[in-house]
C-alpha positions as CSV (number, residue, x, y, z in Angstrom):
1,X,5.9,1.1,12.3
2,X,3.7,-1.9,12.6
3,X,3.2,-3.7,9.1
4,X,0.8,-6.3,8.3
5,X,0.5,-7.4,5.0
6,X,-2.4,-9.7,4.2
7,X,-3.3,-11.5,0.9
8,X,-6.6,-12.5,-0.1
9,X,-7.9,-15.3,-2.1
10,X,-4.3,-16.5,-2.9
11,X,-0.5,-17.0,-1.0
12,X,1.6,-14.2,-1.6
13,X,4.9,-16.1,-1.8
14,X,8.0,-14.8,-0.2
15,X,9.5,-12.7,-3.2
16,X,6.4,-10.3,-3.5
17,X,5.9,-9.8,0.7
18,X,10.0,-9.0,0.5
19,X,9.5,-6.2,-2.3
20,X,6.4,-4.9,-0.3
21,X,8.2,-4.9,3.0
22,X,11.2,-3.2,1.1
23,X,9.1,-0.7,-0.7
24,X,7.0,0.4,2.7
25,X,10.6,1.1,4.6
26,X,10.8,4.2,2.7
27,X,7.4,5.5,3.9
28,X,9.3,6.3,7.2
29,X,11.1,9.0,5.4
30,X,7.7,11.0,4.5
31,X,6.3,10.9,7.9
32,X,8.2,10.0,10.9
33,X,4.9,9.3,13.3
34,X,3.4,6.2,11.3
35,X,1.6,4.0,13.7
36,X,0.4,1.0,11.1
37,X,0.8,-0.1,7.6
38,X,-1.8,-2.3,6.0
39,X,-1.6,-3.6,2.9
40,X,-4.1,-5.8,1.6
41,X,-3.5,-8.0,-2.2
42,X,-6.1,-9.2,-4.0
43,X,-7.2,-10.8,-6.7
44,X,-10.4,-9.3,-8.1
45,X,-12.5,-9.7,-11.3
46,X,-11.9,-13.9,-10.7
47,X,-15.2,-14.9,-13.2
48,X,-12.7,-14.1,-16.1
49,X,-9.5,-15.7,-17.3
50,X,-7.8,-12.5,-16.8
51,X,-7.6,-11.4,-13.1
52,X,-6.5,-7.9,-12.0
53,X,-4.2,-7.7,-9.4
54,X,-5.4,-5.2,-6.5
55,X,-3.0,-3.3,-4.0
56,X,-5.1,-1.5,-1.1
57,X,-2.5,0.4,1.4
58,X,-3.8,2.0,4.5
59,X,-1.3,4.4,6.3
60,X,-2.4,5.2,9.8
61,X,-0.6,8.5,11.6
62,X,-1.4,10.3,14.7
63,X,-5.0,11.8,14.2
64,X,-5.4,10.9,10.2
65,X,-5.7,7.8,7.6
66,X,-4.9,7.9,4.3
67,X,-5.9,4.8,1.7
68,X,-5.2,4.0,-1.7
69,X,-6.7,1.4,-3.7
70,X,-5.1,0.2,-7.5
71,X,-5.8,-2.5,-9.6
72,X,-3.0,-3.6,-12.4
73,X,-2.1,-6.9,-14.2
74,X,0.7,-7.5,-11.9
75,X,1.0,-6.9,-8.1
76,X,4.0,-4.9,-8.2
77,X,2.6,-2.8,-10.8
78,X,-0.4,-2.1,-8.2
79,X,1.5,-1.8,-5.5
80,X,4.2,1.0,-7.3
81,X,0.7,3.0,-8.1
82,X,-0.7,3.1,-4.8
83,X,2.4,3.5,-2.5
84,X,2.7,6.8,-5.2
85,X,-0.2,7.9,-4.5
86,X,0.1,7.4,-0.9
87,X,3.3,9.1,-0.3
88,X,1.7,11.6,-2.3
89,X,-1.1,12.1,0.2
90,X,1.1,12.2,3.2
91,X,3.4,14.8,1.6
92,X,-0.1,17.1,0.8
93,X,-1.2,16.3,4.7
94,X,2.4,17.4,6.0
95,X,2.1,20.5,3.7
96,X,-1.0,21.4,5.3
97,X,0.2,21.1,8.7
98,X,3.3,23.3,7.9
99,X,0.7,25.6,6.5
């Protein structure tokens, strides 16, 4: 499983790219063909004070791509939701294949 983990309009420091790297080693357990991970953090909404955190996660398989984009406060908090929704996804696809 290749991961690349990119950050966008800041430095992700080393504690956040260590929980997203620990988090994505359980996606192997849902589907055992993943070719590449991308996960992309970003800081949106920066005209206000307040900026919401983004997580986008793409998950590429043999023959399919699923993507999930959420926006929290915090960047664990958006990257929890979307690697829920995306394991959520690949169980659906795997259920359909089984089918």
């Amino acid at each position: 499983m290749n991961v690349n983990i990119q950050s966008v309009r800041f430095d992700a420091d080393n504690k956040l790219v260590e929980y997203v790297n620990r988090k994505l080693q359980k996606l192997s357990t849902f589907h055992e063909r993943i070719i590449k991970v991308d996960v992309f953090l970003k800081l949106d909404n920066v005209v206000h004070n307040i900026k919401d955190k983004v997580a986008e996660i793409r998950v590429q398989v043999p023959r399919h791509e699923f993507f999930v984009k959420a926006s929290t406060k915090s960047f664990e908090e958006s990257f929890d939701t979307a690697i829920d929704s995306i394991i959520t996804q690949i169980k659906r696809k795997k259920e359909k294949m089984a089918a």
